[in-house]
RODO-2510 file (C-alpha; in nm, 4 decimals, decimal comma):
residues 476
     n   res          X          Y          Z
     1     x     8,1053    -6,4312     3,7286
     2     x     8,4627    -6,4142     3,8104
     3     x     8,5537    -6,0808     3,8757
     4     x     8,8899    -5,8873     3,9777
     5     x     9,0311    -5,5186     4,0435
     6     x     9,4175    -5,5868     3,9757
     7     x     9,4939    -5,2194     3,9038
     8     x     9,4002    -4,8705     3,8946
     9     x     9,4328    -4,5417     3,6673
    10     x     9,4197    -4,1832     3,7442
    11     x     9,2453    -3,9737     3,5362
    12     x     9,2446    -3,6107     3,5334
    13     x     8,9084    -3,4045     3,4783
    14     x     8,8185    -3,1010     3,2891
    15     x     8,8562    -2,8821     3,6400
    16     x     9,1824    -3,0416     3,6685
    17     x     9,1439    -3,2295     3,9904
    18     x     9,2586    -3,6045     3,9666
    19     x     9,0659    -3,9510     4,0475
    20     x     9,1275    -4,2926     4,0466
    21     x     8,9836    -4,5636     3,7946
    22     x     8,9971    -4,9110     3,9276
    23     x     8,9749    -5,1651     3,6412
    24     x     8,7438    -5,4111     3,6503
    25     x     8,7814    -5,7677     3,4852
    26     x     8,5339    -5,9999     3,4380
    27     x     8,5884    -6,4111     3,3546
    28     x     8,9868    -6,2978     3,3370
    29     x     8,9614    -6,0269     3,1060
    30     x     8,9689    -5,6587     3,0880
    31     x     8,5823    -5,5021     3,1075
    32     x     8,5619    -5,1250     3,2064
    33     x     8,7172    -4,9144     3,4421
    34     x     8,5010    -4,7253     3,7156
    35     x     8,5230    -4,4308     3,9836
    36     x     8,4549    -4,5375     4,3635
    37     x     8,0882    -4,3093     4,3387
    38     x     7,9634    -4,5101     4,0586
    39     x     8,0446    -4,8329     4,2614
    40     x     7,8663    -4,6588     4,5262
    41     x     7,5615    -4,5955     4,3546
    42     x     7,5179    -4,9191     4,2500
    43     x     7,5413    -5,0469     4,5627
    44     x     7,2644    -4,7973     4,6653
    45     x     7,0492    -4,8967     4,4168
    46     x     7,1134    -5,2626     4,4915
    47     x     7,0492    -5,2561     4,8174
    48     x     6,7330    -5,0961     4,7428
    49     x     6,5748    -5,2759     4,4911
    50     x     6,7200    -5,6195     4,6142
    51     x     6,5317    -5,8017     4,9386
    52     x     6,8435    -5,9286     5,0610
    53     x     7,1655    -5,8444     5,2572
    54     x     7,4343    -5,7039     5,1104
    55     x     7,7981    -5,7082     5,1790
    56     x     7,9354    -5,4196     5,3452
    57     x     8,0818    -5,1527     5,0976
    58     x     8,4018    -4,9761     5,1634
    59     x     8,3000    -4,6373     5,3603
    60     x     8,3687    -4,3017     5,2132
    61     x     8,6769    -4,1004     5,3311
    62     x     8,6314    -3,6992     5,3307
    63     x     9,0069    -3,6669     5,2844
    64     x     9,2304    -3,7626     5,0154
    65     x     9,3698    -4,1342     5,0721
    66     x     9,7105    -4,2180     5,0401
    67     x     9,8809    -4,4461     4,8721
    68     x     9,8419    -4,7134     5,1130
    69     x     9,4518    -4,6185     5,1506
    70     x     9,4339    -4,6522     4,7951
    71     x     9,5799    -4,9540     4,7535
    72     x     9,2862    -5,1357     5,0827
    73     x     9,0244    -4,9286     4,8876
    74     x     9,1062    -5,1489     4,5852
    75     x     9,1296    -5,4684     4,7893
    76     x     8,8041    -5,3513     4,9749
    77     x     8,6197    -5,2861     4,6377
    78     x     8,7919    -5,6457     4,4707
    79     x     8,6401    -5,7666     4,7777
    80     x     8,2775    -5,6146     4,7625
    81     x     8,2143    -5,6665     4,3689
    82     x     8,3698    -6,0283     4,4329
    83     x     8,0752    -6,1492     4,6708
    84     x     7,7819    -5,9471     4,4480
    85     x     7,9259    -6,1040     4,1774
    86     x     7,8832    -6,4900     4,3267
    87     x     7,4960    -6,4097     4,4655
    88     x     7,2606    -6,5705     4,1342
    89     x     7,0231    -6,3158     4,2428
    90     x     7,2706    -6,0053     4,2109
    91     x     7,4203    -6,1343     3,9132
    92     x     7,1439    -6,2454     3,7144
    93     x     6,9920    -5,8648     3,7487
    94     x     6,9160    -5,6260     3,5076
    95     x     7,0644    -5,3870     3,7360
    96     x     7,4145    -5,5194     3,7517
    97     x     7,3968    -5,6344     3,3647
    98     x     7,3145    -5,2770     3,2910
    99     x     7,5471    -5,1169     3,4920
   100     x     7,8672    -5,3412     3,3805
   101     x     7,7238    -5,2546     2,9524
   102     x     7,7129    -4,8779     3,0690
   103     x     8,0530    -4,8506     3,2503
   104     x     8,1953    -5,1132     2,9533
   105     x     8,0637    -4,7999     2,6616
   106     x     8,1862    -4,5285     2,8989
   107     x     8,5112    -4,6856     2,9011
   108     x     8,5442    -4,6837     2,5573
   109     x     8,4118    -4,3431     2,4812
   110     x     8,0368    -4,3631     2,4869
   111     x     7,7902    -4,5244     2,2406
   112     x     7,8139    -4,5152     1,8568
   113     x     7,5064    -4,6569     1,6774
   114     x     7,5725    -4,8334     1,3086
   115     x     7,8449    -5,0386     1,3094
   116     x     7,8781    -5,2886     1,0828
   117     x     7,9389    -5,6485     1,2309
   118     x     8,0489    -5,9830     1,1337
   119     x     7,9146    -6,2732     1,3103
   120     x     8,0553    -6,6405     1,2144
   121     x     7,8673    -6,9773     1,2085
   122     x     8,1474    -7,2594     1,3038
   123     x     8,2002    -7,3270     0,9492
   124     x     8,3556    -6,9732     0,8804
   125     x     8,0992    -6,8538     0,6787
   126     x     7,9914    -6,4889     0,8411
   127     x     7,6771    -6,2801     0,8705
   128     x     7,7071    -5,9089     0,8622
   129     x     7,4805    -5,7078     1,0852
   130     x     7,4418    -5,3466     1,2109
   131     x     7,4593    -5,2830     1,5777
   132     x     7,5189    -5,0125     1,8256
   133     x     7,7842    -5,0322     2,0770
   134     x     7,4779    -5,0777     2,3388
   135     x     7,3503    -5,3699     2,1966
   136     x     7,4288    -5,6218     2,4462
   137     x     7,4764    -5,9931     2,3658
   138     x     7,0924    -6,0963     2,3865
   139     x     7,0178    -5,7702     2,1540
   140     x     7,2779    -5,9441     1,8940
   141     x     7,1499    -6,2560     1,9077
   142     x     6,8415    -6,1462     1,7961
   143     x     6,9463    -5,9852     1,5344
   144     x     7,1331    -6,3159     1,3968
   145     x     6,8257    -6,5123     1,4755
   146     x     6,5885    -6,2865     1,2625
   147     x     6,8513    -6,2868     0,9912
   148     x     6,8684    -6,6582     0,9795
   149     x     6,4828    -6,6767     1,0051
   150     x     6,5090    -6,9346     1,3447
   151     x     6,1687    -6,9273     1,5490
   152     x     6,2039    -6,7361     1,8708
   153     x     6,0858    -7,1103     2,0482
   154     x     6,4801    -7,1964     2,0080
   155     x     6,6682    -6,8610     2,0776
   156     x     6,7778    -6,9714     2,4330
   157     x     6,9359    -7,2664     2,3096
   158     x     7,2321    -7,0690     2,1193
   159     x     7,4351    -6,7914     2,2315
   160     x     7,7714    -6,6040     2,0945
   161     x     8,1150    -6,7101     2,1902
   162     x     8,4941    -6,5322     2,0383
   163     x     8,7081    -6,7964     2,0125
   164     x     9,0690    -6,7280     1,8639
   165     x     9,3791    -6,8940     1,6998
   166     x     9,6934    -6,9976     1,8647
   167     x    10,0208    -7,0032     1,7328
   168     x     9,9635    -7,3502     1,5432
   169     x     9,6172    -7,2170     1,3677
   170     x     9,4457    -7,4212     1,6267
   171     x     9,1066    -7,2225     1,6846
   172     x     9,0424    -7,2669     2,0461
   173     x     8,7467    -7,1033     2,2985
   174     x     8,8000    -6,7855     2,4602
   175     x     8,4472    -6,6948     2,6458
   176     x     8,0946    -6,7052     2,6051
   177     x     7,9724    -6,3648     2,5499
   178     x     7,7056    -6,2171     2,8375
   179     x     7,4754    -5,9481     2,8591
   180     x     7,6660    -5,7474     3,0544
   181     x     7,8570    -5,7034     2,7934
   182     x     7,8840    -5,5708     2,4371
   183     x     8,0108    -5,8083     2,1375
   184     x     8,0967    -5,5484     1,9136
   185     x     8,2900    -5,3704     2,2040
   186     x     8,4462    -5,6585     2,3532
   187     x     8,5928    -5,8454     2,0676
   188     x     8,7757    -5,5011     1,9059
   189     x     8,9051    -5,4291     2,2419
   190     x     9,0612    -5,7540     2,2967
   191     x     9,3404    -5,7753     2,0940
   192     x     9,3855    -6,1648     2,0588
   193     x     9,5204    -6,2700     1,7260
   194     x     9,2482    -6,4123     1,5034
   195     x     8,9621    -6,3456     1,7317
   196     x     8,5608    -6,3712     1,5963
   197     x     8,2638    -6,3731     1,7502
   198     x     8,0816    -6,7165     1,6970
   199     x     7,7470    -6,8643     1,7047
   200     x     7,7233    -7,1837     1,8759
   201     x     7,5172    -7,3918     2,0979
   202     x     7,4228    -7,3080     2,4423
   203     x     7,3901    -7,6374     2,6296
   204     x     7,5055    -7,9237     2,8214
   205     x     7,2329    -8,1815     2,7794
   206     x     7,2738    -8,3658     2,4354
   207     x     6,9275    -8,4508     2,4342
   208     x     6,8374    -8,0801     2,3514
   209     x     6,9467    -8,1837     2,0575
   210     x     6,5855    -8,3699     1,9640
   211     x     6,4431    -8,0501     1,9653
   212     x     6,6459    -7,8547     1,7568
   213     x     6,6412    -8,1076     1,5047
   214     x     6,2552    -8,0431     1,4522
   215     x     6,2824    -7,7372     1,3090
   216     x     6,5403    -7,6758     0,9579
   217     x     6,7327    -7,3814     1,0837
   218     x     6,8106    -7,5124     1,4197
   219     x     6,9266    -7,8586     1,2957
   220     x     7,0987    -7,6501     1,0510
   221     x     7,2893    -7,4943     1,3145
   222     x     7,3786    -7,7912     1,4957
   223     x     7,5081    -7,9749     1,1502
   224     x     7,7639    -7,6977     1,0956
   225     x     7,8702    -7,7212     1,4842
   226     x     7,9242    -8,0869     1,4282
   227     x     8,1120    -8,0818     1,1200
   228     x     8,3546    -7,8369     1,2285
   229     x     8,3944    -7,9817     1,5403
   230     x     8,5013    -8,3504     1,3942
   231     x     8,7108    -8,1284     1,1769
   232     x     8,8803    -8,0124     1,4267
   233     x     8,9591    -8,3112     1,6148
   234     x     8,7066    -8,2024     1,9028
   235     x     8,4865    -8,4627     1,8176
   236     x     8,6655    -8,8436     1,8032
   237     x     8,5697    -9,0577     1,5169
   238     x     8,7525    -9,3575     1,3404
   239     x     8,8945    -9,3428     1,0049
   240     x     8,5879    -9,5757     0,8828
   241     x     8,3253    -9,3317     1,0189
   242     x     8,5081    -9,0366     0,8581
   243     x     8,4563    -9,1569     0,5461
   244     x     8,0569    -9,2335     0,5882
   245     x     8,0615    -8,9011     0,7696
   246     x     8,2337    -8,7362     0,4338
   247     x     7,9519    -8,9806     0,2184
   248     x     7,6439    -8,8231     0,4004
   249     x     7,8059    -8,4776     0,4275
   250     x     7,8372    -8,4646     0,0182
   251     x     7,4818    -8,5769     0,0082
   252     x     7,3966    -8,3309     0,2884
   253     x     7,1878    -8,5989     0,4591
   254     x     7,2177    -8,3813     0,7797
   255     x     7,0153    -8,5549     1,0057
   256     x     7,2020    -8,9085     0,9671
   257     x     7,4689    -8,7217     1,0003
   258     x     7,4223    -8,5660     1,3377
   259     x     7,2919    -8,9639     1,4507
   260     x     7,6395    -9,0830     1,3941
   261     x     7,8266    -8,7986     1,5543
   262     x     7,6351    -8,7692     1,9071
   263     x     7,6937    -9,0907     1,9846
   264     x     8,1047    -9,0397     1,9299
   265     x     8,3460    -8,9706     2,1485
   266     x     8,3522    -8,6172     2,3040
   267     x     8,0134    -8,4671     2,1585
   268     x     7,8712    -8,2120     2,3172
   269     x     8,2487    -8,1098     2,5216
   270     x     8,4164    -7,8402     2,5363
   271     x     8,7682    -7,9141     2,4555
   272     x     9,0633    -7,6803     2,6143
   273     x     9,4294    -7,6470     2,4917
   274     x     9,7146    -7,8830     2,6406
   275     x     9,7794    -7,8008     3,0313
   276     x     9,9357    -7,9313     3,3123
   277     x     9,8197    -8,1266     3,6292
   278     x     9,8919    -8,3060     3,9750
   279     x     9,7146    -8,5988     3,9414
   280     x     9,7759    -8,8632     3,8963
   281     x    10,0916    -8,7241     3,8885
   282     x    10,2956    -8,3911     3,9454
   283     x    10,3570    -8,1674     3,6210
   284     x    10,1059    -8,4526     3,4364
   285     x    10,0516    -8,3201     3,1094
   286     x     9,6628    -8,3271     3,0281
   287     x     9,3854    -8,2661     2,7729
   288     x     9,0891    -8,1517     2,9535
   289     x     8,7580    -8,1688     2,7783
   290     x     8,4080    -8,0634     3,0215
   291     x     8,0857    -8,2140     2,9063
   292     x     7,7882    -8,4339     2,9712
   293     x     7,8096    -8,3651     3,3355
   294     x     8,2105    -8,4574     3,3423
   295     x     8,5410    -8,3124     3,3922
   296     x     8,6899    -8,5542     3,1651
   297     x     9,1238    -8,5774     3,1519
   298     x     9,3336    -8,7179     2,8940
   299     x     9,6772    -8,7795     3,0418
   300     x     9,9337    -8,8174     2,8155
   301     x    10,3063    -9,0170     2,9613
   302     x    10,5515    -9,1561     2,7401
   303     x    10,4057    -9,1342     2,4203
   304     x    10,0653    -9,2992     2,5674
   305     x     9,7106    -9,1615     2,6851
   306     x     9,4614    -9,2609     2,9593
   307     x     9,2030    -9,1534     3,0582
   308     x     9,0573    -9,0422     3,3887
   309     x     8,6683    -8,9041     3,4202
   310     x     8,5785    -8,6492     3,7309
   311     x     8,1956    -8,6839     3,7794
   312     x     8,0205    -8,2940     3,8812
   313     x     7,8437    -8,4532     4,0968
   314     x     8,0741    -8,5557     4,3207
   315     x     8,2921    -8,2545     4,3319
   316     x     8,2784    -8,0799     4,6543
   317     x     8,3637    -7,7611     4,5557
   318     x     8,6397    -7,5788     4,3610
   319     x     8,8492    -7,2683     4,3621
   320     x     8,9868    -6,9964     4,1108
   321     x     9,3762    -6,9448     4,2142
   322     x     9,6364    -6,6427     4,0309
   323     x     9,9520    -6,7521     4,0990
   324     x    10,2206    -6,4928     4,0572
   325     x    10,5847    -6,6570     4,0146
   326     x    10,7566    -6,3674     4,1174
   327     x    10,7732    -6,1007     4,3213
   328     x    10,4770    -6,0032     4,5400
   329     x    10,2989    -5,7099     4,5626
   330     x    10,4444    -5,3751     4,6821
   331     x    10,7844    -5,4880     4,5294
   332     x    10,8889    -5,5371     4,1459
   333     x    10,5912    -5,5923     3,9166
   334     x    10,5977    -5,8711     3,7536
   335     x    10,3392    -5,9971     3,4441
   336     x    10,4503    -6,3575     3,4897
   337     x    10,1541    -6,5847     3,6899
   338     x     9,9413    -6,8774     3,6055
   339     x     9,6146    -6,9589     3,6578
   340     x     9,5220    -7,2720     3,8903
   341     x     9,1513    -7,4471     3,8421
   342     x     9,1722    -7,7049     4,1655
   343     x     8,8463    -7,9036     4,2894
   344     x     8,7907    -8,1598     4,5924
   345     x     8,6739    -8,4454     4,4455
   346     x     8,5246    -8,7803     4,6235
   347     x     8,6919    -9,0331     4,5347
   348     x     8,6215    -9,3429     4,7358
   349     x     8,3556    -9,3644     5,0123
   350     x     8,5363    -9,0806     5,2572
   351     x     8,8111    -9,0296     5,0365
   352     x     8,8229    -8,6910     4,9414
   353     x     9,1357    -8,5322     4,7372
   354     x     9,2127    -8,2175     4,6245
   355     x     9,2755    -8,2168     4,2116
   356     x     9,4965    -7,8794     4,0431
   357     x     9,4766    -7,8317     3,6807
   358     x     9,7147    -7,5347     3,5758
   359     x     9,5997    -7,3660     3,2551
   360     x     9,5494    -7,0327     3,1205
   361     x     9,2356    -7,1364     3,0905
   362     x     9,1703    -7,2552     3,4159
   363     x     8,8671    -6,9391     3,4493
   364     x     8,6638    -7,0551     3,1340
   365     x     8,6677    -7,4433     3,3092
   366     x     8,5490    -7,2835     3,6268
   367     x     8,2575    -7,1247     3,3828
   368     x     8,1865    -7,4193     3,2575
   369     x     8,1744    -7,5927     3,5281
   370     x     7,9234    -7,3828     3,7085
   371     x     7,7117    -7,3480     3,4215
   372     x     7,6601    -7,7070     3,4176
   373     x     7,5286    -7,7163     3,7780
   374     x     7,3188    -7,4091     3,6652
   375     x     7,1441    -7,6490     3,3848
   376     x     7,1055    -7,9157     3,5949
   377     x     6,8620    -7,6987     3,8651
   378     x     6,7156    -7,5295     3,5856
   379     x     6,5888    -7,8757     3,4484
   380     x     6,4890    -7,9372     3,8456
   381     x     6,2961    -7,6977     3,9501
   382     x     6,1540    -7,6612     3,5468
   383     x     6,2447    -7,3263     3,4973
   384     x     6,1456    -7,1412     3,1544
   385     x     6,4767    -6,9609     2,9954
   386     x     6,3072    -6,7633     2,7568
   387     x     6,0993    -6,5755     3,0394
   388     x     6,1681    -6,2222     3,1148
   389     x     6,0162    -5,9446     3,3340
   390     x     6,0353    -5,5605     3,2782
   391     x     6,3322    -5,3811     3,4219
   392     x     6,2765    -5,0979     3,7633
   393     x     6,3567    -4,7503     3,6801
   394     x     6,7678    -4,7146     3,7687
   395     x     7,0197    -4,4444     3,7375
   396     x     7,3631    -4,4847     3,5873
   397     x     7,6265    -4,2073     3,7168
   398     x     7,8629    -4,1424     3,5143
   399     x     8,2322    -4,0478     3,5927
   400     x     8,1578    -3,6719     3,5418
   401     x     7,8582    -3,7137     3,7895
   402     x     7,6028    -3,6698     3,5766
   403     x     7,3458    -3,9266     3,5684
   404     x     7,1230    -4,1061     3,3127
   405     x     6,7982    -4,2918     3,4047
   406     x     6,7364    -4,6460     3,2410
   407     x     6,4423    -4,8882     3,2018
   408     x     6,2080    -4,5962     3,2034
   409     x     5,9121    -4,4423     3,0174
   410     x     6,0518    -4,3340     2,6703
   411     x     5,9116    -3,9348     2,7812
   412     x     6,1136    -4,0152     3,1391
   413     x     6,4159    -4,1557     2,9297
   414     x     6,4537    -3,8724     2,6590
   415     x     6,4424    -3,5961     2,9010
   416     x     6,7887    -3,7486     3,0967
   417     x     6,9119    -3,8291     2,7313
   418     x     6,9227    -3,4491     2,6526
   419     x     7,1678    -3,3628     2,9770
   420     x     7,4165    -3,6545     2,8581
   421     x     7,4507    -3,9684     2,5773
   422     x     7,1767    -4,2144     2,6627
   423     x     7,3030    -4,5596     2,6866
   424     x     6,9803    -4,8421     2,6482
   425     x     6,9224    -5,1437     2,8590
   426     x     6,7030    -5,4454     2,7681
   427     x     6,5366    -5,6458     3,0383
   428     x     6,7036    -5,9062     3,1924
   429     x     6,5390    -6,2431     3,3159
   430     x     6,5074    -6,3145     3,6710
   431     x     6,6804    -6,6076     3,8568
   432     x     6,5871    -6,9179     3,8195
   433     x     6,5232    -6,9649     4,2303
   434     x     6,5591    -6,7033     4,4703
   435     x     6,6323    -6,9623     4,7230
   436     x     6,9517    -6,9684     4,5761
   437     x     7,0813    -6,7060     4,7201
   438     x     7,3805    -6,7052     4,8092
   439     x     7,5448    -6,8122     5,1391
   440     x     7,9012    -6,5451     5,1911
   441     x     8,1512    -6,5640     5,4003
   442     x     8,5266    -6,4751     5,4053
   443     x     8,8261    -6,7157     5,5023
   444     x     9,1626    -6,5581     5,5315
   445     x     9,4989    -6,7639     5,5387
   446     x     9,8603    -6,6709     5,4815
   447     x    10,0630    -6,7278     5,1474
   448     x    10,3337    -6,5943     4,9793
   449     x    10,2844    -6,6708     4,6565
   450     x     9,9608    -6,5829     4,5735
   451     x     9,9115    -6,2404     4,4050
   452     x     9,5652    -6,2667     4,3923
   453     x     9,2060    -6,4204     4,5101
   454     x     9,1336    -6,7532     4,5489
   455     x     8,7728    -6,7957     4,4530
   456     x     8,5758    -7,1117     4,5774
   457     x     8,2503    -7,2423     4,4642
   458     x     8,1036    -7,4818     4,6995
   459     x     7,8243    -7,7451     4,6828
   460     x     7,5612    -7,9002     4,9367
   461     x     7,4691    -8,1709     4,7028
   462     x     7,0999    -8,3607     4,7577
   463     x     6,8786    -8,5391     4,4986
   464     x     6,7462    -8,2095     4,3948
   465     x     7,0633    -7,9867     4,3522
   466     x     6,8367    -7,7439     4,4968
   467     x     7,0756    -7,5970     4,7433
   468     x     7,4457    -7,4216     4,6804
   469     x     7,6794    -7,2149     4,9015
   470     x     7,9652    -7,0181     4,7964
   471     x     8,2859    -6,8470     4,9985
   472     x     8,5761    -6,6193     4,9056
   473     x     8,9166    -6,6900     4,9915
   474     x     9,1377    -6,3977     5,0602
   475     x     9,4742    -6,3654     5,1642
   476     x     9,6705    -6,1329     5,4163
***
């Protein structure tokens, strides 16, 4: 996860005394806003549940902090939540998912149970379900799943997405919703124009596919996917296969339709809005599309396109950089930045080069990226998605200080619900390797135009992918 504290609030409480709300965002977007104590305890918890090290966490201060101490508190915490947020063992728990769906409700106002929602199959036709505001994204699921009847064999292989419209009615992707996080909360809080919440398919490796298409429902699923996404110009096809496409859709021969359109161009991509990039060129403007184990550009000069294809497994790493094109901090705000996705790629024996794509949507790529290195262990080491282990006993603190205990007995859990709203957690499955642990360390270098961190993701590739280190970038 790509997390960030760019700001804070202050917030006044009943006894009148003020505190400071630092605002969390998650995979560049807004997620909840939480006091320093509830940071605290989680780090407390962590650290005790957890057999691991831990980053350091900012120490308390017994007098009130000024407005410089404020403003290295924030960087401290960015800092802290930054590196627990790049461990797969930290941020695969049902601790951390639990506290980010807690703080997400509290931000809001608390939970509200029966609301109605609509979630949309890639064709636009919707399915209207009742959920609580602390129904994460797994919860929803399986409500969709047990409305469309689809055996529980195939639930890993889907998951919810909001996508949105852009000014030309082009529907584009806008995240892949977690279970940190609530759907119902999280798409009317975002305020994008034309924003849904969408079912679609969870995967990198096409030949999923084979199995899905063994059961009616799944296949279904995947049918509707690929028709909208020809529609939409995701998926390339020729005029001539357009037309047989049209033929077997009208006869809803769904299978020979899926044959044709996984082996076209661009199945099983995700394709990302026109953006900008330095190779092979300066200011080259480029269609990205990640899939089948590919960062895949189309560069389009002088009224032409080429195409050039960035294998994953030959990237060395990549970093996350916010760009602000402005003023810097402590002077003038300023809302106008970009987003920079940039990766070292091999591209001759010893050749190495650096490769920037500038898009708004530079975070999602990094996402995707990372989440087709996660497949490709998983499929490794063998590892079982749908398995999941009960959740430990944990307290959430709220901002008022009083506390609620979750992932207990139901006795245990209805006696802290009476003190203050009870907000549920499901379990959450465990890592797929807890050799994978993460590897942290800090680099610091000098720049003047960058507002905020630079996040790197870094690979030690062998035949196994068995082995991955991460660092954080931060700047003085």
């Amino acid at each position: 996860m790509h997390f960030s504290i760019p700001d804070t609030q202050e917030f006044i409480e009943a006894a009148g005394n003020t505190y400071m709300g630092y605002n969390i965002h998650i995979n560049g977007l807004f997620h909840c806003t939480v006091r320093y104590k509830q940071l605290y305890s989680l780090h407390e918890q962590l650290a005790k549940d957890l057999d691991m090290s831990l980053p350091s966490f900012p120490p308390k201060k017994f007098f009130p902090l000024t407005a410089n101490q404020q403003e290295e508190r924030r960087l401290s915490l960015e800092k802290y939540i930054q590196a627990i947020g790049q461990n797969p063992v930290i941020n695969n728990s049902g601790l951390l998912n639990g506290f980010l769906l807690n703080a997400q409700q509290e931000t809001i106002g608390g939970q509200s149970d029966n609301e109605l929602m609509e979630i949309f199959l890639m064709n636009g036709s919707k399915i209207a379900i009742n959920v609580s505001t602390g129904d994460h994204s797994g919860d929803v699921l399986k409500k969709v799943y047990k409305h469309l009847k689809l055996p529980d064999q195939y639930y890993s292989y889907f998951a919810l997405f909001i996508v949105a419209q852009d000014e030309a009615n082009s529907v584009y992707l806008l995240r892949k919703l977690q279970d940190f996080e609530s759907p119902f909360i999280t798409n009317k809080h975002l305020h994008v124009i034309g924003s849904r919440v969408v079912l679609g398919k969870n995967y990198w490796d096409v030949e999923y596919d084979l199995r899905l298409m063994n059961n009616v429902v799944a296949m279904n699923l995947l049918y509707i996917q690929g028709i909208a996404e020809v529609q939409r110009g995701w998926i390339l096809v020729t005029d001539e296969l357009k037309h047989q496409l049209s033929v077997l859709q009208k006869h809803a021969k769904k299978k020979e339709y899926l044959d044709i359109v996984r082996a076209s161009k661009y199945y099983g991509y995700i394709q990302f809005a026109p953006c900008f990039c330095d190779y092979p060129q300066p200011d080259s403007k480029v269609l990205v599309a990640i899939g089948r184990n590919e960062l895949n550009l189309r560069i389009l000069s002088d009224g032409k396109q080429y195409e050039e294809t960035f294998n994953v497994s030959q990237m060395r790493c990549w970093r996350i950089t916010t760009l602000q094109n402005g003023p810097e901090r402590g002077s003038e705000e300023t809302d106008d930045f970009s987003l920079e996705l940039s990766f070292e790629y091999l591209m001759a024996k010893n050749q190495l080069q650096w490769v920037t794509i500038t898009s708004e949507q530079a975070i999602l790529m990094s996402v995707c990226l990372q989440a087709m290195i996660d497949e490709l262990i998983s499929k490794t080491v063998g590892s079982n998605k749908t398995q999941e282990v009960s959740q430990k006993p944990w307290t959430y603190v709220m901002r008022d200080g009083q506390s609620v205990t979750m992932g207990a007995s139901s006795n245990e859990e209805s006696k802290e619900c009476k003190k203050s709203p009870c907000i549920k957690q499901s379990p959450k499955s465990e890592p797929i390797m807890k050799k994978l642990a993460d590897r942290l360390s800090v680099v610091k270098i000098k720049s003047s135009t960058i507002l905020k961190v630079i996040q790197v993701i870094k690979f030690k590739e062998n035949k196994h992918w068995n082995m991955m280190s991460w660092r954080t970038m931060h700047f003085a």
